[in-house]
N, C-alpha and C positions, 0 to 999 in steps of 0.2 A: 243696151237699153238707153245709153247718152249716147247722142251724135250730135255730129253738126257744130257751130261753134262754141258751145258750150264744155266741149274736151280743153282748144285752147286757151281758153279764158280762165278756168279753172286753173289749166296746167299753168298758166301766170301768174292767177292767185296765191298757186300753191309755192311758187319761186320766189316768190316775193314775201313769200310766208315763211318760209326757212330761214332764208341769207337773214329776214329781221329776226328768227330768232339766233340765227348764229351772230348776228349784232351782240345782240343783249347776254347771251350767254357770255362773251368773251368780255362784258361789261359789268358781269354779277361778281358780287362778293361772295358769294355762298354756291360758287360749282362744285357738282362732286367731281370724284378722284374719275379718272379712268376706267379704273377698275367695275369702282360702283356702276358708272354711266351703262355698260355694256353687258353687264349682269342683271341690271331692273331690264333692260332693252331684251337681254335673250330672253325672260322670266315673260315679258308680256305677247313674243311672239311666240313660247311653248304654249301659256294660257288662252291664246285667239285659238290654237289647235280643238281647246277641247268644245267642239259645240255641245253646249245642253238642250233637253226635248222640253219647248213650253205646247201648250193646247194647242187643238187643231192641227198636229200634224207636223209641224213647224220647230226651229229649234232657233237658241240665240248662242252667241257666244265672244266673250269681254273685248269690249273695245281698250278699255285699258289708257282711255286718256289721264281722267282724274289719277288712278294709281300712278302714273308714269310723275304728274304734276307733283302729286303731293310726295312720292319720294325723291324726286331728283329737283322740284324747283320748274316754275311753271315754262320758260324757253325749251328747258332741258326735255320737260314732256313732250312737249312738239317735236323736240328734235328726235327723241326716241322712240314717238309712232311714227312719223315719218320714215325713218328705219326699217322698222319694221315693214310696213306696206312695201318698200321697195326691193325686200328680200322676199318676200311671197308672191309682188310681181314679177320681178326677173328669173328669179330661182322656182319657183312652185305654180308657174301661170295664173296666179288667185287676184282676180281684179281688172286683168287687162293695162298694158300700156297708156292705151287714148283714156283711161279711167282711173289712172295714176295721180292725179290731177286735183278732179273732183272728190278721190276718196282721202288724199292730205287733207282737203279742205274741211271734207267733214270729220274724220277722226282725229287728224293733228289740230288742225288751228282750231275747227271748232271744240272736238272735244277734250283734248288736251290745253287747247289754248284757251277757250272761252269758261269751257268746264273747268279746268283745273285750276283756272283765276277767281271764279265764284267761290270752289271748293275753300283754296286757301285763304280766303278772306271768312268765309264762315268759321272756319277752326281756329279762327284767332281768339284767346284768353276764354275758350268751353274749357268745361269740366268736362272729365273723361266719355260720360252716355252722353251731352251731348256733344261731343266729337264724333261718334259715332253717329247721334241719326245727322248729322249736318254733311259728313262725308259720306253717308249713305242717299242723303237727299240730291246731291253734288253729283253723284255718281248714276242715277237713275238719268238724272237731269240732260249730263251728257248724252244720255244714249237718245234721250227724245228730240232733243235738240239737232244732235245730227238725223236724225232720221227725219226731220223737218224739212233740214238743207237739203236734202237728197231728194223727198218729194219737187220744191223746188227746181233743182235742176232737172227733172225729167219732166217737169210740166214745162220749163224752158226750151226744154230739146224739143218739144212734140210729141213725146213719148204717150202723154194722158194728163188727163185737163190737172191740174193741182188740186182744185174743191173735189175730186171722184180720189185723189191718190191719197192725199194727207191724210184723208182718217183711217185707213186702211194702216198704212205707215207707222203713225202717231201708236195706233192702237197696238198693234204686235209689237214693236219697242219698248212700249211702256210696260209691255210684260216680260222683253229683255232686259229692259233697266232693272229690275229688280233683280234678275241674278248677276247683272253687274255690280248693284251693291254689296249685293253679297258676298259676293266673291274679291271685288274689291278691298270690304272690311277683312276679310280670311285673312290675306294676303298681308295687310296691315298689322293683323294679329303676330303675326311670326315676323316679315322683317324690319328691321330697328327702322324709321322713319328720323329721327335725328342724326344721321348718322353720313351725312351727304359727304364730309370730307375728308371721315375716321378712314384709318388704316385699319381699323380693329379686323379682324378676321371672321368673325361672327355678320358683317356688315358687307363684306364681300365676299364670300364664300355661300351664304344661304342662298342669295337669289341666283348662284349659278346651279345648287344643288336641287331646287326646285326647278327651276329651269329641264335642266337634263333628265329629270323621274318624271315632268308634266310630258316630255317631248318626247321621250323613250318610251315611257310604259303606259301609264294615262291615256294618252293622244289614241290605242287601240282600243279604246272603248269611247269614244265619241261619239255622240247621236250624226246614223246616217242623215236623219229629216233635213229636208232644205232649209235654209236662214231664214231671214223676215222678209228682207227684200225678193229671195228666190220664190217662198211664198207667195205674196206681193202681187208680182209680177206673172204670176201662174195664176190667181184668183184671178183677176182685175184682166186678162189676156193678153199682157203687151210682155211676157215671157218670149226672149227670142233666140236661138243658136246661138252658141259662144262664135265671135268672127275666129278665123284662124289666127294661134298662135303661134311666137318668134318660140325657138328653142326655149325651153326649160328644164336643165338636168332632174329636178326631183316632180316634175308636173305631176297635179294633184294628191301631193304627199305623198306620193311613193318612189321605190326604186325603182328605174327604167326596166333592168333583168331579173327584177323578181313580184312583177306584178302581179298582186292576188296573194302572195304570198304571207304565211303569218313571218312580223316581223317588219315588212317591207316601212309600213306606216312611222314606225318606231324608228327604225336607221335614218329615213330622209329625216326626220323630225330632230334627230340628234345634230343630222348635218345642215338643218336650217340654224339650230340654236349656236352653231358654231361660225357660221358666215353671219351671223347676225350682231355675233359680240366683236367679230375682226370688224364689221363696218360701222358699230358704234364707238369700236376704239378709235375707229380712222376719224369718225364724225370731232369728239374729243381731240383729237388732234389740230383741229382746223382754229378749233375756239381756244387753244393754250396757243395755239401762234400769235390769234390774232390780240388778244392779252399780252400775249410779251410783246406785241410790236407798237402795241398802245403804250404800253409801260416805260417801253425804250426813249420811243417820240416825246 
């Protein structure tokens, strides 16, 4: 649906979007542990699995910036969608390489980075409800927001005029945003949010344990229904053939040899949340070097 130069340009933004948050990460005083880092990161790429069914047909399902921001710290959220997308596109063909790019742009920096920056400026010194609707306001927020950006870039590409895409966009988000707050606040409910550099085991242990029952068991009952953008793009006619894909051992959430099979959905899903916390442990690795090298100097 993006072509043309608008893949590159993105794929720059999005470059240039990381390496500053891995600046800043290695520059914060309040990083989490490892641990923590790769456990929120498995927990939001088991919960992207579960789509839910909104009207019309259509289904949404969490982007997971604001949650990423407000538990790990708003770099660290960038850093941990980002992740994420990049193990659904290598590993699960979800998104496309050339569209790698532009989906950091709007799920990481915008929604992580721009959401998750409103968010935690809203939650400063609320009382408990409203911390609740302000990160629930934060968290709608992100989902319109990128879905803004995204109309943009394919009114950019030629894809379709912006004025015919954005309210189309705008309008089914905004009825995704709402189960991203929701599910957002859930997720808030159970794990500790202060807790970014405890050792405590309650703190690192919950979001792997969620993680593995969202990815394993959950993820087989998903709404089939297309997302907003598949939607979208099927209403409005500029819906087109996936181009062909590079290898992906678990394509389209399943196992290669047991496709169709009960089960299949659940195993790839365990083995996303597991490639997912080795490449957020490695991401964590890059921002404690660059911290000791600063400390050293």
């Amino acid at each position: 649906m993006i072509e043309g130069p608008v893949c590159p340009v993105t794929g720059v933004l999005a470059a240039a979007g990381i390496v500053t948050a891995l600046l800043a990460a290695a520059q914060s005083n309040d990083r989490p542990s490892s641990a923590r880092f790769a456990g929120i990161t498995a927990l939001i790429f088991a919960a992207q699995m579960m789509n839910f069914p909104i009207q019309d047909g259509t289904s949404g399902h969490l982007l997971g910036g604001v949650l990423a921001s407000i538990l790990l710290g708003v770099p660290f959220g960038v850093l941990s969608i980002s992740a994420v997308l990049i193990v659904q596109c290598l590993f699960f063909a979800d998104g496309g390489l050339a569209a790698l790019g532009a989906n950091i742009v709007n799920m990481g920096l915008i929604g992580a980075g721009l959401g998750g920056w409103i968010a935690v400026q809203l939650r400063t010194g609320k009382t408990r409800w409203e911390l609740a609707a302000v990160t629930a306001l934060a968290a709608w927020g992100s989902v319109v927001l990128a879905a803004f950006a995204c109309s943009f870039e394919l009114a950019l590409a030629g894809t379709i005029p912006f004025l015919k895409v954005v309210p189309a966009m705008v309008g089914v988000h905004a009825l995704v945003g709402i189960g991203e707050a929701a599910i957002t606040l859930a997720v808030l409910a159970i794990v500790p949010v202060r807790a970014r550099q405890s050792t405590d085991l309650r703190a690192i242990l919950v979001p792997y344990g969620i993680a593995f029952f969202v990815a394993g068991v959950l993820s087989q009952f998903a709404s089939p229904l297309p997302d907003g953008l598949e939607w979208v793009a099927k209403d409005l006619g500029f819906l087109k053939d996936s181009a062909a894909q590079t290898f992906a051992p678990f394509a389209e959430y399943g196992i290669p040899w047991m496709k169709g099979a009960e089960g299949s959905t659940g195993l790839a899903g365990l083995a996303g949340v597991a490639i997912t916390a080795v490449l957020a442990a490695l991401v964590a690795r890059l921002w404690a070097a660059r911290a000791t090298s600063q400390t050293i100097s």
